[in-house]
N, C-alpha and C positions, 0 to 999 in steps of 0.2 A: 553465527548460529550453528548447533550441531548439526554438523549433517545426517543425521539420522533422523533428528526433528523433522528437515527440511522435508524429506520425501514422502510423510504424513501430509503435506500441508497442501490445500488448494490453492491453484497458483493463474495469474489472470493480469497479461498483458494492460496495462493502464495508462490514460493519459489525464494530464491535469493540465488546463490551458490559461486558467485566471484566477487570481486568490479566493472569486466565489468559489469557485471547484474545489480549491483546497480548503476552506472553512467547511464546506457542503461535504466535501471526502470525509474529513476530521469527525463531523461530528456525527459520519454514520459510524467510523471505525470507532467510536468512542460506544456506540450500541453494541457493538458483535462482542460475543462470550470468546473468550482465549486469547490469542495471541493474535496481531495484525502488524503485520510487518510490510516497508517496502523496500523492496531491494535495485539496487544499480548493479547491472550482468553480476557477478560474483563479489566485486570487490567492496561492496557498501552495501549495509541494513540499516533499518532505522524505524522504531517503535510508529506505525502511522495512526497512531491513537495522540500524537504527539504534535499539537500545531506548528511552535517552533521549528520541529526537527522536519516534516513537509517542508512548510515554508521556504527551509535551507537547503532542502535538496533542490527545490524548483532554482532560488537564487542558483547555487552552481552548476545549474543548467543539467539536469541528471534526466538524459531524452530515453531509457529504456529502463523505464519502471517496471518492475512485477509488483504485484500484489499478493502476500503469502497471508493466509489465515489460516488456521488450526478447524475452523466451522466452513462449512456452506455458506457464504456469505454473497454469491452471486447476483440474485434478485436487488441485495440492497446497490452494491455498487454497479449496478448494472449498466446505468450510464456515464458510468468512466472507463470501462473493459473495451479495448480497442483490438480484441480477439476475434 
């Protein structure tokens, strides 16, 4: 992701503990206008509008999620923000 994108983006500590969470994350990310991203520390992003792509981060065990969006999207994922 450009970093210059990144520093625009509202950013929010996440955890996902059981595939309901991640179907339930998915199909709020799938509501929000822009971009949704989750990222692992620097080194992995991944479209969270994207069930697969969740899915697989949770399989390879990716324990320090951010949540990047482009909007305000706090109220919706409210109860996944571990902030």
């Amino acid at each position: 992701m450009n970093q210059n994108l990144t520093s625009t983006l509202y950013r929010h500590k996440i955890e996902l503990v059981t595939v309901s969470d991640i179907r339930d994350f998915v199909a709020i990310a799938g509501k929000c206008k822009g971009k949704v991203m989750l990222r692992c520390s620097d080194d992995f992003c991944i479209n969270a509008k994207s069930l697969l792509g969740v899915m697989l981060a949770k399989k390879m065990q990716w324990n320090d999620l951010t949540l990047l969006t482009e909007t305000d999207c706090y109220s919706e994922f409210k109860r996944f923000i571990a902030d």
